[in-house]
N, CA, C and O atoms as CSV, one atom per row, in Angstrom:
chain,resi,resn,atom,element,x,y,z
A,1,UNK,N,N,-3.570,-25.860,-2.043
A,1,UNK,CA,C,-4.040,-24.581,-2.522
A,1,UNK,C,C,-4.671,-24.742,-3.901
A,1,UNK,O,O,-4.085,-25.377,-4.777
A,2,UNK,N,N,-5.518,-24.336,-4.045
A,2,UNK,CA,C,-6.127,-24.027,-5.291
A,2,UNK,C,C,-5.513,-22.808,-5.965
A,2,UNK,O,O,-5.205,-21.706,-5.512
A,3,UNK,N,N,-5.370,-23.706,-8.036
A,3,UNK,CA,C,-4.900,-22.695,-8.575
A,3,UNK,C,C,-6.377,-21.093,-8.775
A,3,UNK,O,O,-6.231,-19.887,-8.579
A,4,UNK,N,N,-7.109,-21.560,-9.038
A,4,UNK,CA,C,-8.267,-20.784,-9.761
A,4,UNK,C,C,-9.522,-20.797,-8.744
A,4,UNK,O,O,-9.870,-21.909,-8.348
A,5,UNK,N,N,-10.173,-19.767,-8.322
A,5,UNK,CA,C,-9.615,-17.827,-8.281
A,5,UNK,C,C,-8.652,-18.068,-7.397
A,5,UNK,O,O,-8.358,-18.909,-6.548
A,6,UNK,N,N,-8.164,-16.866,-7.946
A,6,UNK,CA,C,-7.375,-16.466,-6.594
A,6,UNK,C,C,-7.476,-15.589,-5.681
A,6,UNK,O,O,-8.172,-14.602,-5.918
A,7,UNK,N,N,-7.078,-15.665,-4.916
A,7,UNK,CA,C,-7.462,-14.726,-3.502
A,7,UNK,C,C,-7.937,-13.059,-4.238
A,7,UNK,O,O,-9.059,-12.656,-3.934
A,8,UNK,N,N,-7.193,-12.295,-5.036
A,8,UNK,CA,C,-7.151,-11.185,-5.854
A,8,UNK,C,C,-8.960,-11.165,-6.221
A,8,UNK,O,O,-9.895,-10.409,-5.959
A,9,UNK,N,N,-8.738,-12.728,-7.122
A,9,UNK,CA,C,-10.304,-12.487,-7.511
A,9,UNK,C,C,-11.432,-12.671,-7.281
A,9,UNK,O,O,-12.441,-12.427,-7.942
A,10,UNK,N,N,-11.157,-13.518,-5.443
A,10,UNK,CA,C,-12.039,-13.339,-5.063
A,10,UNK,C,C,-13.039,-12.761,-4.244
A,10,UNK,O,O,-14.207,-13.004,-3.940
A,11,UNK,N,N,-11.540,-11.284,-3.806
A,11,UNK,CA,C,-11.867,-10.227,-3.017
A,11,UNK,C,C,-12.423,-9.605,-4.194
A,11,UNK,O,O,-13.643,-9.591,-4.030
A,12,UNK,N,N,-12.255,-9.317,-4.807
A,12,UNK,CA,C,-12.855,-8.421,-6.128
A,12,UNK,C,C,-14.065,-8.874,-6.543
A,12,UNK,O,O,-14.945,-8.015,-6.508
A,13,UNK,N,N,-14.454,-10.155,-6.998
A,13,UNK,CA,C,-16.044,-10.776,-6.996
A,13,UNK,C,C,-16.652,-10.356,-5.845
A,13,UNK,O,O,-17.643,-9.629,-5.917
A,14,UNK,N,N,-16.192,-10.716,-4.763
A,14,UNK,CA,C,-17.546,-10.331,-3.620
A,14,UNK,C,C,-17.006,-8.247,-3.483
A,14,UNK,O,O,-17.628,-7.623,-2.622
A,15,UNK,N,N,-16.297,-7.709,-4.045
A,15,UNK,CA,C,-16.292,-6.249,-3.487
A,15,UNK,C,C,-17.618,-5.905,-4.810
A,15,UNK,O,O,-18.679,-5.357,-4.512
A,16,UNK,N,N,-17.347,-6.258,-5.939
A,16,UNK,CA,C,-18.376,-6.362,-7.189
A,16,UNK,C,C,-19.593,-6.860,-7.516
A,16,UNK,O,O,-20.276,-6.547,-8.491
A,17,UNK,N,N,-19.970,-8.065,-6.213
A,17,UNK,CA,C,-21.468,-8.619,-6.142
A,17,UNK,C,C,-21.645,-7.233,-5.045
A,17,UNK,O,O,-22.308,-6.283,-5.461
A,18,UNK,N,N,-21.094,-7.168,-3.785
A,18,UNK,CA,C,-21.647,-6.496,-2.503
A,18,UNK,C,C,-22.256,-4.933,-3.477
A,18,UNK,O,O,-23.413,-4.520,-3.395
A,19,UNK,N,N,-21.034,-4.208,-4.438
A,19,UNK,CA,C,-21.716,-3.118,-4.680
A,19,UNK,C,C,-22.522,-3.020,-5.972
A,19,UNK,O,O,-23.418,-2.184,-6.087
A,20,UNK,N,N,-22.245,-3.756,-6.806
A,20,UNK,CA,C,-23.454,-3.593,-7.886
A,20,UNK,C,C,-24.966,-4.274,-7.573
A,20,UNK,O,O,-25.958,-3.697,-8.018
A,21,UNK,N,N,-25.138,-5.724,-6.666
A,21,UNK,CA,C,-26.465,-6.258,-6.670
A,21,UNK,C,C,-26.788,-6.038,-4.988
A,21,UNK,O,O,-27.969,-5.692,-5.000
A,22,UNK,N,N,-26.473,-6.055,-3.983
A,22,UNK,CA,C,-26.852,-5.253,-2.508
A,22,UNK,C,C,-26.793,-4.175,-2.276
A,22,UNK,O,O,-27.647,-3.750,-1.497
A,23,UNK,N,N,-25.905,-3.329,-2.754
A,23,UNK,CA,C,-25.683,-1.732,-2.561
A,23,UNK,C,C,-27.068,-0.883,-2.712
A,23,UNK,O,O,-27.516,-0.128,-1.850
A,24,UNK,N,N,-27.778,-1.217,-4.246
A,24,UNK,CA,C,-28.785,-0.851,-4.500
A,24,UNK,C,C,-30.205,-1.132,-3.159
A,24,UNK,O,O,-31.024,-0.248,-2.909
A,25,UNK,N,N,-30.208,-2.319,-2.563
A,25,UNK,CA,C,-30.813,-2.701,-1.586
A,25,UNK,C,C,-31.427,-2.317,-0.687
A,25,UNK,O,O,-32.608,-2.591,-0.477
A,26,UNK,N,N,-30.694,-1.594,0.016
A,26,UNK,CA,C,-30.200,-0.812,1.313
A,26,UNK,C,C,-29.719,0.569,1.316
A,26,UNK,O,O,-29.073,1.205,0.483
A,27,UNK,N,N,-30.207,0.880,2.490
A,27,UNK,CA,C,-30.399,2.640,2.788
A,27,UNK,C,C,-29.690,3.018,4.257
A,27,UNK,O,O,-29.291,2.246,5.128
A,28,UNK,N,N,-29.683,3.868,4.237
A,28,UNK,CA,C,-29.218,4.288,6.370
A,28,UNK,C,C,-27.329,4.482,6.331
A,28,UNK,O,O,-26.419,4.970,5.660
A,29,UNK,N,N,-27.609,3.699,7.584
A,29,UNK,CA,C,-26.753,3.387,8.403
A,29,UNK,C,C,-26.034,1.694,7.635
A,29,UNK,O,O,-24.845,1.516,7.372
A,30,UNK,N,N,-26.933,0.877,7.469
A,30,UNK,CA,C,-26.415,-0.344,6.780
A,30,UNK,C,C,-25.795,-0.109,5.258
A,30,UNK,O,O,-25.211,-0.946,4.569
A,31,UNK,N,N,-25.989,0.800,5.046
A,31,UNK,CA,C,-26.064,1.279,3.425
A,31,UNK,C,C,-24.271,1.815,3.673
A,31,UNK,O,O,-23.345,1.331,3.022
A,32,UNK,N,N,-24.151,2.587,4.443
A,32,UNK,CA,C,-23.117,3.200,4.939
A,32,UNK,C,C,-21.960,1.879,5.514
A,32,UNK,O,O,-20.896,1.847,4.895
A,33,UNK,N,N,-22.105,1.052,6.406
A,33,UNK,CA,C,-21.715,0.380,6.474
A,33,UNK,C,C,-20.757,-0.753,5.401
A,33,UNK,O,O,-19.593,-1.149,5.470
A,34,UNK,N,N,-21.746,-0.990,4.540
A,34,UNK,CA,C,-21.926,-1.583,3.105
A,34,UNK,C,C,-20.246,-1.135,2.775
A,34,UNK,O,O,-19.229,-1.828,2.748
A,35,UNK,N,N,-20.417,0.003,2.597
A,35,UNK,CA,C,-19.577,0.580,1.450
A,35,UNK,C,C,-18.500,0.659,2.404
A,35,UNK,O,O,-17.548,0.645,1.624
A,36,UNK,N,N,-17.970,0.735,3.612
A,36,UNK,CA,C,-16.579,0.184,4.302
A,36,UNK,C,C,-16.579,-0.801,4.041
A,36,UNK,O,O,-15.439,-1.127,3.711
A,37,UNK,N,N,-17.291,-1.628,3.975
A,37,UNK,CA,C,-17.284,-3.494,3.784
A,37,UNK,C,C,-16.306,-3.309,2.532
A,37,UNK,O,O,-15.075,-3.344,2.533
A,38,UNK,N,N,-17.031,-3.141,1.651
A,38,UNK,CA,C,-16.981,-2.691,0.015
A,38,UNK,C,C,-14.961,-2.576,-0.029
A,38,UNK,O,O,-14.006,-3.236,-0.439
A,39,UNK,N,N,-15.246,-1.291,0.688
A,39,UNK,CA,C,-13.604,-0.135,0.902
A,39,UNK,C,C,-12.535,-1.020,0.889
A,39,UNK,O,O,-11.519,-1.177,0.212
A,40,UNK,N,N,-13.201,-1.681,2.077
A,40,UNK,CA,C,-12.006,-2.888,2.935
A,40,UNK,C,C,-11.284,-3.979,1.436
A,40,UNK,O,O,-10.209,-4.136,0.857
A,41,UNK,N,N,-12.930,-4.588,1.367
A,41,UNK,CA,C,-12.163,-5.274,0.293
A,41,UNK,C,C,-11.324,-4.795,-1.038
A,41,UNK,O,O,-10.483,-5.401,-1.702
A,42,UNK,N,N,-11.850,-3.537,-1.165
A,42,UNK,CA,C,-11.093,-2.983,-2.212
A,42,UNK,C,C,-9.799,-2.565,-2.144
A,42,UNK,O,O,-9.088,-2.232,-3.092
A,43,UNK,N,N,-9.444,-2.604,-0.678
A,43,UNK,CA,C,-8.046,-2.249,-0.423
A,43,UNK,C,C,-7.022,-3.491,0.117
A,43,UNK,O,O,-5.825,-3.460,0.402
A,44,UNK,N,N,-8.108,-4.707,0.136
A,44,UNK,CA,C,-7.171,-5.892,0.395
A,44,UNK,C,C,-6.907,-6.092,-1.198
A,44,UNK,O,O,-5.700,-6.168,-1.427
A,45,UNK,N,N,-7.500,-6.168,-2.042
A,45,UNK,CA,C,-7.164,-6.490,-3.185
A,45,UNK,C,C,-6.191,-5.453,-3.733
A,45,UNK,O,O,-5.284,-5.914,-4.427
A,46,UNK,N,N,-6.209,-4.479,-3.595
A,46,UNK,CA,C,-4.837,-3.753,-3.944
A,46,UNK,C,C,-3.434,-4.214,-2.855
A,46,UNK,O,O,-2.314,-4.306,-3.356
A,47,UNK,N,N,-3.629,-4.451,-1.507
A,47,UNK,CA,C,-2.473,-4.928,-1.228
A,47,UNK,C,C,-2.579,-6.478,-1.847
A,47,UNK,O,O,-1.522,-6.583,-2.469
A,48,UNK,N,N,-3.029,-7.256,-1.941
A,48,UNK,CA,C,-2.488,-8.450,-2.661
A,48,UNK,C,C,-1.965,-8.111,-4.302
A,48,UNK,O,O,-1.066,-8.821,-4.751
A,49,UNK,N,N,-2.633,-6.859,-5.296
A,49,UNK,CA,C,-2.058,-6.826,-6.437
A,49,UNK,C,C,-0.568,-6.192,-6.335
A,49,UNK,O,O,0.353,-6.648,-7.013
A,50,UNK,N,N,-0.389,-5.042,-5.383
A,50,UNK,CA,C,0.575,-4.491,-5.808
A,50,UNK,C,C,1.663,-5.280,-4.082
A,50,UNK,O,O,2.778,-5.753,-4.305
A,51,UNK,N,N,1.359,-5.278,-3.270
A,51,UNK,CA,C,2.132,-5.261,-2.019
A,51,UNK,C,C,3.858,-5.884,-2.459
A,51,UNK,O,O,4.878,-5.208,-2.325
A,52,UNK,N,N,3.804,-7.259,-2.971
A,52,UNK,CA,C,5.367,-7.670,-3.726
A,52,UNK,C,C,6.072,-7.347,-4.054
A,52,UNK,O,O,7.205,-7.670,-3.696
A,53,UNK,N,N,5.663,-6.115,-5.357
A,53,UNK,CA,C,6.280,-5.547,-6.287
A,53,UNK,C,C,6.616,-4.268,-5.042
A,53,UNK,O,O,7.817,-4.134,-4.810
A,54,UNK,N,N,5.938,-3.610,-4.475
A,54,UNK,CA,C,6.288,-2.120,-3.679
A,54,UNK,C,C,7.256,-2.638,-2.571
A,54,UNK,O,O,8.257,-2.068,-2.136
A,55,UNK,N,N,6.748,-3.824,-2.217
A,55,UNK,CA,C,7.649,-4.192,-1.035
A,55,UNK,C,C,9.500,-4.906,-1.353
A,55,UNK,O,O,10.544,-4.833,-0.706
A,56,UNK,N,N,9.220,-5.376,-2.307
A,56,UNK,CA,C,10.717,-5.491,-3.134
A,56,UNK,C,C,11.526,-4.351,-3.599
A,56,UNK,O,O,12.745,-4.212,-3.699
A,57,UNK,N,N,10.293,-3.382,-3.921
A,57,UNK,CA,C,11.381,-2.397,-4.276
A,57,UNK,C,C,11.852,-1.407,-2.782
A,57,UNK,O,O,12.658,-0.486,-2.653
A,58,UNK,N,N,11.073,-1.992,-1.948
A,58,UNK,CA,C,11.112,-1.311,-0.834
A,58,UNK,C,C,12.900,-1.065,-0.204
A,58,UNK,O,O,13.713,-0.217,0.164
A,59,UNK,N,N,12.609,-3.044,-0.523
A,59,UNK,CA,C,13.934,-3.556,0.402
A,59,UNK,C,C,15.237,-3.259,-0.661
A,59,UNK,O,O,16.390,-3.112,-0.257
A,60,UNK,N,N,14.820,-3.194,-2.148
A,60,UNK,CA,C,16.120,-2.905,-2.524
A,60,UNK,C,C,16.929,-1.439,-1.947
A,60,UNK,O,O,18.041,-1.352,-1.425
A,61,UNK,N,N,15.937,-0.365,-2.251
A,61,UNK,CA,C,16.707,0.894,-1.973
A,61,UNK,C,C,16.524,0.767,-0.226
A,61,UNK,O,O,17.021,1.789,0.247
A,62,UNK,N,N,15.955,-0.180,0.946
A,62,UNK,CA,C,16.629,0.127,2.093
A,62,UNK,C,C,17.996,-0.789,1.820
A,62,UNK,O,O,18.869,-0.163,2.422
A,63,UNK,N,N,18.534,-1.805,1.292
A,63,UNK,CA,C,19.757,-2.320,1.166
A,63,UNK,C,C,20.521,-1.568,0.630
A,63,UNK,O,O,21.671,-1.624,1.067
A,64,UNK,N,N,20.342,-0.900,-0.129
A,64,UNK,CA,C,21.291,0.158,-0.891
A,64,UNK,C,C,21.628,1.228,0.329
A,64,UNK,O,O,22.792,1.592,0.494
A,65,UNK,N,N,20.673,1.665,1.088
A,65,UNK,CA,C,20.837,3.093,2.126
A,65,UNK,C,C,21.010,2.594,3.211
A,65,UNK,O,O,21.474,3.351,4.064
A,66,UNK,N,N,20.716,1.146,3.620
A,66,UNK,CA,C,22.227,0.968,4.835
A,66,UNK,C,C,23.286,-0.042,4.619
A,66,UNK,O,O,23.959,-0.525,5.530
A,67,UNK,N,N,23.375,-0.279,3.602
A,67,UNK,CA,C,24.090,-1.566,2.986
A,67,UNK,C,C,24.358,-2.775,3.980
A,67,UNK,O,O,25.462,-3.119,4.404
A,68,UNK,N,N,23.263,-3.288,4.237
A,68,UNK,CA,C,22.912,-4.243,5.024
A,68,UNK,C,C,21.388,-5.281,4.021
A,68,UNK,O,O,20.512,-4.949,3.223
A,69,UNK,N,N,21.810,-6.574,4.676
A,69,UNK,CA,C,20.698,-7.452,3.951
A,69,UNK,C,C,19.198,-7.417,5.645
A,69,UNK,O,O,19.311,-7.210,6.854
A,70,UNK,N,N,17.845,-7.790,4.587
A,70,UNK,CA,C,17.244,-8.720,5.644
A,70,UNK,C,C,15.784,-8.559,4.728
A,70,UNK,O,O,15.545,-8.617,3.522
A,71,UNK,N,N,14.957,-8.329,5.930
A,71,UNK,CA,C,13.806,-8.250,5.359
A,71,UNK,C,C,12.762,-6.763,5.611
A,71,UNK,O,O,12.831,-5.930,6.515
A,72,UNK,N,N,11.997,-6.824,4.657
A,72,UNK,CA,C,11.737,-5.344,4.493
A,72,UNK,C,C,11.441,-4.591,6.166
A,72,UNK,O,O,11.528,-3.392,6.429
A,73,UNK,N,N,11.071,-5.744,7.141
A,73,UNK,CA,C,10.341,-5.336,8.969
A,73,UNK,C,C,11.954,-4.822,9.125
A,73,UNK,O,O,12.272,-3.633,9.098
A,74,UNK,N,N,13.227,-6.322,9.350
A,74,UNK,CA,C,14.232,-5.789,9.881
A,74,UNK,C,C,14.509,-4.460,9.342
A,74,UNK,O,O,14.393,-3.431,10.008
A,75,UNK,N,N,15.007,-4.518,7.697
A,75,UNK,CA,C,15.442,-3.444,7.633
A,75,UNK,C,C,15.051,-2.134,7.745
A,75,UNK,O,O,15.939,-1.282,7.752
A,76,UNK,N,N,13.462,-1.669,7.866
A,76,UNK,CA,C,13.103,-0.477,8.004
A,76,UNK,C,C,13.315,-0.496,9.642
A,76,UNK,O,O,13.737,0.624,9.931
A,77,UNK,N,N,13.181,-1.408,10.991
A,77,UNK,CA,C,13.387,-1.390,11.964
A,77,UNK,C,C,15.237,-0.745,12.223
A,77,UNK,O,O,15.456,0.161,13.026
A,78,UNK,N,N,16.159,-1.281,11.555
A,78,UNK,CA,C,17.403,-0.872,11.154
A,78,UNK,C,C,17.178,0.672,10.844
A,78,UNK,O,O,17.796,1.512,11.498
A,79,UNK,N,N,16.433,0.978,10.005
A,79,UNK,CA,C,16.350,2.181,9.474
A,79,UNK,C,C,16.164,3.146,10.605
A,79,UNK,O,O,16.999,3.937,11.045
A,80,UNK,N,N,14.807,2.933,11.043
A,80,UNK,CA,C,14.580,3.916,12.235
A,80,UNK,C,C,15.570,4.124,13.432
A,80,UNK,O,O,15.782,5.209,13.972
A,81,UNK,N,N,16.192,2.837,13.794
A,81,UNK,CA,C,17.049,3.061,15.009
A,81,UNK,C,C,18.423,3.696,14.321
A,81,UNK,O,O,19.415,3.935,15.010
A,82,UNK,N,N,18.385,3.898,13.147
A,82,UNK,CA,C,19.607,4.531,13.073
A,82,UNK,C,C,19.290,6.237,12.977
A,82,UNK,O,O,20.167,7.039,13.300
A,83,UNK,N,N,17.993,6.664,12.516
A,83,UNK,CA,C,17.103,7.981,12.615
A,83,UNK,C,C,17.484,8.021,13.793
A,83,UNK,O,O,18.570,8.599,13.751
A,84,UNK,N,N,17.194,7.690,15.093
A,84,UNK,CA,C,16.886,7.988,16.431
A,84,UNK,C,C,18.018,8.502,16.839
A,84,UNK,O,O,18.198,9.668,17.190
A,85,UNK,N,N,19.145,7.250,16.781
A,85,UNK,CA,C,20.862,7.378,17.364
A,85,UNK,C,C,21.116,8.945,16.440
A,85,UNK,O,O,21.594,9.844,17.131
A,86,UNK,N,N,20.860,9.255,15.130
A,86,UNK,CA,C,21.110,10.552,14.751
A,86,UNK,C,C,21.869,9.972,13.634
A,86,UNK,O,O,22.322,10.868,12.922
A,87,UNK,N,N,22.241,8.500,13.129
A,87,UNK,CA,C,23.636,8.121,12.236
A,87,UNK,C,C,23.129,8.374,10.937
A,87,UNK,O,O,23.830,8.392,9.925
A,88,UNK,N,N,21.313,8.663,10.990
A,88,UNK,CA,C,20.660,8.810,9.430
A,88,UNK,C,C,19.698,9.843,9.571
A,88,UNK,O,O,19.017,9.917,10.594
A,89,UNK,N,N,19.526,11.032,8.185
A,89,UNK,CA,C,18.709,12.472,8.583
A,89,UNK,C,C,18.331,12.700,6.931
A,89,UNK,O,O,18.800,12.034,6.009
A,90,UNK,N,N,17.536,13.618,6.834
A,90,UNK,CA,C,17.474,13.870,5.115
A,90,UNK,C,C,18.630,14.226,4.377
A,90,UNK,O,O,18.779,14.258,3.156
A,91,UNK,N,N,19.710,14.582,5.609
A,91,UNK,CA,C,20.353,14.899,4.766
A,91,UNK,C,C,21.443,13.503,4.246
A,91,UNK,O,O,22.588,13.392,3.809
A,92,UNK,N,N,20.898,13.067,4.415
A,92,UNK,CA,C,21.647,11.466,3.984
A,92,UNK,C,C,21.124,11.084,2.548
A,92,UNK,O,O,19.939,11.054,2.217
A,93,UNK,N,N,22.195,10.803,1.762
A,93,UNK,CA,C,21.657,10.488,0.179
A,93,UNK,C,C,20.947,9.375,0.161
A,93,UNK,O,O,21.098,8.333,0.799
A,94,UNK,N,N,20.139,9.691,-0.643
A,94,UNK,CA,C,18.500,8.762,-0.789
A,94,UNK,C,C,18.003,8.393,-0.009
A,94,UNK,O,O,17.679,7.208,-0.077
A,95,UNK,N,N,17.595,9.271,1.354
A,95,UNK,CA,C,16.828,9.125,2.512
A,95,UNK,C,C,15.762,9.221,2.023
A,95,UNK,O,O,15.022,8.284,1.722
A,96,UNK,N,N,15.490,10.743,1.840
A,96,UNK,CA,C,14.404,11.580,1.017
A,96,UNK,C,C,14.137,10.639,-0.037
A,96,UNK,O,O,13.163,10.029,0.404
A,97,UNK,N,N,14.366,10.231,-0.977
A,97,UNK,CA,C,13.605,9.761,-2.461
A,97,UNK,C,C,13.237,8.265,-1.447
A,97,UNK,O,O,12.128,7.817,-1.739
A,98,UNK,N,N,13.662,7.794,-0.808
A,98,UNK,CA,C,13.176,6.559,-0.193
A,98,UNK,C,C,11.746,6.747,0.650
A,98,UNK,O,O,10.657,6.175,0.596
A,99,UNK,N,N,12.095,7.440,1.165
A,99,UNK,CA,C,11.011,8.004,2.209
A,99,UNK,C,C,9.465,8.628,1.144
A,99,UNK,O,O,8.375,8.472,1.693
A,100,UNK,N,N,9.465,9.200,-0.102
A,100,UNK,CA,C,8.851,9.457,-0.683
A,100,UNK,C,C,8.458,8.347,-1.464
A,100,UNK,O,O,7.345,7.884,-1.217
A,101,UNK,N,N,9.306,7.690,-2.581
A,101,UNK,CA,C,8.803,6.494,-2.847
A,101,UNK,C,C,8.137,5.287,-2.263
A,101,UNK,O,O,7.216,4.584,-2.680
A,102,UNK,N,N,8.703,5.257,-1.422
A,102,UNK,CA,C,7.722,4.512,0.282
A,102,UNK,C,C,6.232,4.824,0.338
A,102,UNK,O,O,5.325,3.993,0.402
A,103,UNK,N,N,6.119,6.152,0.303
A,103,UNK,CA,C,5.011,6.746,0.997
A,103,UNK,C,C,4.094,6.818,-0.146
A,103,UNK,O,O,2.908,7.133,-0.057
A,104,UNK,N,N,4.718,6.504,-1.235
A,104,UNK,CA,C,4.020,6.735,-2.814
A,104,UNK,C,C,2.974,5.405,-2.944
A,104,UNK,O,O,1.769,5.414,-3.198
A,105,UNK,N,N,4.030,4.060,-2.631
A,105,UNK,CA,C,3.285,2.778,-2.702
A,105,UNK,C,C,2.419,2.816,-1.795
A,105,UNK,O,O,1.235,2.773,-2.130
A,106,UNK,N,N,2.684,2.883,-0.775
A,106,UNK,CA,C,1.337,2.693,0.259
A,106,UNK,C,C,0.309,3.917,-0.007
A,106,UNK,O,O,-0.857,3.656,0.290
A,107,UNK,N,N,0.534,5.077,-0.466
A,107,UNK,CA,C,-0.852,5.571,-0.581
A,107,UNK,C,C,-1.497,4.849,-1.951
A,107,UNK,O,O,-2.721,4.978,-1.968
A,108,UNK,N,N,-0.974,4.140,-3.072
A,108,UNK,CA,C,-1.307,3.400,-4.355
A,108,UNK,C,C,-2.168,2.394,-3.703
A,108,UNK,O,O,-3.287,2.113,-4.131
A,109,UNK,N,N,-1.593,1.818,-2.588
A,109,UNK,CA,C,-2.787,0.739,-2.005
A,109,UNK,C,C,-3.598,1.817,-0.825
A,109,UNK,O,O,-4.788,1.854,-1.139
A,110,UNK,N,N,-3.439,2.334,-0.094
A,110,UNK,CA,C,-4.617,2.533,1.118
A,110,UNK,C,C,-5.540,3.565,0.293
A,110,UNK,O,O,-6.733,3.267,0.223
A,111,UNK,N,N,-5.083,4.828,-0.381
A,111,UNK,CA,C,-6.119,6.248,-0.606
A,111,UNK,C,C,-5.552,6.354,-2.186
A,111,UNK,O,O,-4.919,7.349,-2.539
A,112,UNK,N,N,-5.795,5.391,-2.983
A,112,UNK,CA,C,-5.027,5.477,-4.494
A,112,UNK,C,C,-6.066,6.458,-5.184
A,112,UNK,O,O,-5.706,6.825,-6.303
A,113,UNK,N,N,-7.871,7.197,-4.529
A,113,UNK,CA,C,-8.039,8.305,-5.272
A,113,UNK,C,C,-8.236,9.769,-4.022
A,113,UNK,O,O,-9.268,10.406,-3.813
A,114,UNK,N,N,-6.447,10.016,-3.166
A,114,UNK,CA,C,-6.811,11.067,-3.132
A,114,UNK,C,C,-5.883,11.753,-3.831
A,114,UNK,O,O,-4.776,11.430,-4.261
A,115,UNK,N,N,-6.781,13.188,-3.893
A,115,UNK,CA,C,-6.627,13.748,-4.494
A,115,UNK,C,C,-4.838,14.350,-4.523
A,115,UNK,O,O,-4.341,14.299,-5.648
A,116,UNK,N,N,-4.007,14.829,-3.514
A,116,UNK,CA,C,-2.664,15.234,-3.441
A,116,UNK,C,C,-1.632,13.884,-3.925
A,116,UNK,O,O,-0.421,14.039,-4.078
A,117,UNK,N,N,-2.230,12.746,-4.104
A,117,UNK,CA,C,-1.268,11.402,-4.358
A,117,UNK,C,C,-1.687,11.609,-5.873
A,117,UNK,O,O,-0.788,11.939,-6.647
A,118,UNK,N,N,-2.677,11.484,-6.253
A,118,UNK,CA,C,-3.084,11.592,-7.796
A,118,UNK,C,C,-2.165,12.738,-8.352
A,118,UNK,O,O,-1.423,12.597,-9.324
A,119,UNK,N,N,-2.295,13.830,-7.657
A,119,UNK,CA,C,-1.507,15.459,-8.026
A,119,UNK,C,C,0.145,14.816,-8.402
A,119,UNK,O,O,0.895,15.065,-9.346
A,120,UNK,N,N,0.250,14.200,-7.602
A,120,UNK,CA,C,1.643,13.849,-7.453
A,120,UNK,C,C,2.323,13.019,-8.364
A,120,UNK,O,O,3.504,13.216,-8.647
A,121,UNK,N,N,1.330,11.660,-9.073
A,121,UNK,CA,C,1.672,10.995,-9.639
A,121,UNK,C,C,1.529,11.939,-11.311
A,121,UNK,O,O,2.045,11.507,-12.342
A,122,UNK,N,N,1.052,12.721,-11.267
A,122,UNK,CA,C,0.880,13.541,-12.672
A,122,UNK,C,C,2.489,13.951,-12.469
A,122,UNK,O,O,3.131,13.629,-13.469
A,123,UNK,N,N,3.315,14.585,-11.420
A,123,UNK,CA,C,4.071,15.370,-12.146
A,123,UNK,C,C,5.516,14.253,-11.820
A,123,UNK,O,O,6.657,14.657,-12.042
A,124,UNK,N,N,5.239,12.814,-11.265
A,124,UNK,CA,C,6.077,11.975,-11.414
A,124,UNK,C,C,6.185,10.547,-11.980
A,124,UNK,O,O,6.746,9.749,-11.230
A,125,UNK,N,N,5.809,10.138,-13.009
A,125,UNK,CA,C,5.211,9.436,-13.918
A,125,UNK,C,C,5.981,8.210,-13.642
A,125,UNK,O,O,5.767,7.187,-14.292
């Protein structure tokens, strides 16, 4: 493996050549295209910056809320089959703040400018 770029920077160089020196280029349908190209990479590079850090904290509070070890697949797989059987509901302590903090990281990587996640992060800092 090579230390220098790294994967981070080199989704980010080509998301930063594609839209500052081709974007201008092109019109239509390819133009349109472009900018999913663009999207994509801009959202692999947010799951490679943040995915570790969200996904660690993932697995701590699911270890804490079924006090069981594994990995973030088992344990949210754990999680759900215990939703289903009925043994876990909101009303279970730190279902809810899990389930929200969850849903917080992944919109930070997939839709980090819409607008109700932005709303949200104002009034939870």
């Amino acid at each position: 493996m090579q230390d220098e770029p790294t994967p981070i920077e080199l989704t980010k160089a080509v998301a930063d050549f594609l839209r500052s020196d081709i974007t201008p280029l092109i019109s239509g349908h390819q133009a349109f295209k472009l900018r999913v190209a663009i999207n994509i990479l801009d959202l692999v590079t947010r799951q490679l910056t943040q995915e570790a850090g969200s996904d660690a904290k993932e697995v701590e509070r699911l270890r804490a809320l079924l006090g069981m070890d594994g990995s973030v697949t088992e344990l949210n797989r754990a999680l759900a089959e215990r939703i289903a059987k009925g043994e876990v509901d909101l009303a279970t302590p730190g279902l809810a703040e899990h389930l929200w903090a969850t849903t917080m990281d992944k919109l930070a990587v997939d839709q980090p400018n819409y607008a109700s996640y932005k709303r949200e992060l104002g009034r939870n800092p």
